[in-house]
N, C-alpha and C positions, 0 to 999 in steps of 0.2 A: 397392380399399379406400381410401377418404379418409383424409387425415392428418391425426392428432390432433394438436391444438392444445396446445406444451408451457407450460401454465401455470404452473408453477414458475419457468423460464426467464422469463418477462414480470411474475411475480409480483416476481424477483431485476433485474429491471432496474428495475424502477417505486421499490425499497427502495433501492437505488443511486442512482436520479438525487432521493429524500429528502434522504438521507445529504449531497449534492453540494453542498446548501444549508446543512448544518450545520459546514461546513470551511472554514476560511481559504485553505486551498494542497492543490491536487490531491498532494501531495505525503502531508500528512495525512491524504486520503481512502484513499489507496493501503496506506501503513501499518494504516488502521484495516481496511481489506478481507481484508490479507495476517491480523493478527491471529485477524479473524474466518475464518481456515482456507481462501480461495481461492489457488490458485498464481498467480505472475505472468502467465502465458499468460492465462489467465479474468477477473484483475483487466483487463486491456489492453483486452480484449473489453468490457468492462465500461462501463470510462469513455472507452473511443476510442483509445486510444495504442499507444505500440508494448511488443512483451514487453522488453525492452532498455530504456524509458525507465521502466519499473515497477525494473524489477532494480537502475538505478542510484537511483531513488530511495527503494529499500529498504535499499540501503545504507548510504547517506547519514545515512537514519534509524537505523538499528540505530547506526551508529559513533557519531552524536551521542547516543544513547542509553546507549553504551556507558560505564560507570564508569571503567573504565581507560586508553581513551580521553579523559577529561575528566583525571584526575588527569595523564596524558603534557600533554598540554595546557597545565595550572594551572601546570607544573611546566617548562616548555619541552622536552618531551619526556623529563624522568629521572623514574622512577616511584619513586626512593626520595626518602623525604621531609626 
């Protein structure tokens, strides 16, 4: 039996290497891919890297993202004001 050709899978690469153009930093791509609901293993696959350099740069994002984080921050690390 011949194997079917996964078009989905080529459809989701073609929509990613889009995306690739609309980013400043593979960093931002990654974030906006985790959003849109792939785990980091599948993001990796994705844009070429490894699941580890996804994980830290999800990180990175969520903490600078993170409110309590920025107020630790503003504040030199005391979160009362």
């Amino acid at each position: 039996m011949p194997e079917v050709p996964n078009y989905q899978d080529e459809l989701v690469r073609l929509h990613v290497a889009s995306l690739r153009r609309e980013f400043d930093s593979q960093s931002d791509l990654i974030f906006e891919l985790d959003r849109a609901g792939f785990v980091p293993a599948r993001i990796a696959d994705l844009i070429g890297t490894t699941p580890g350099t996804v994980a830290t740069a999800l990180h990175r994002a969520k903490k600078r993202s993170n409110p309590i984080q920025k107020l630790k921050k503003a504040n030199n690390g005391n979160t009362k004001a």
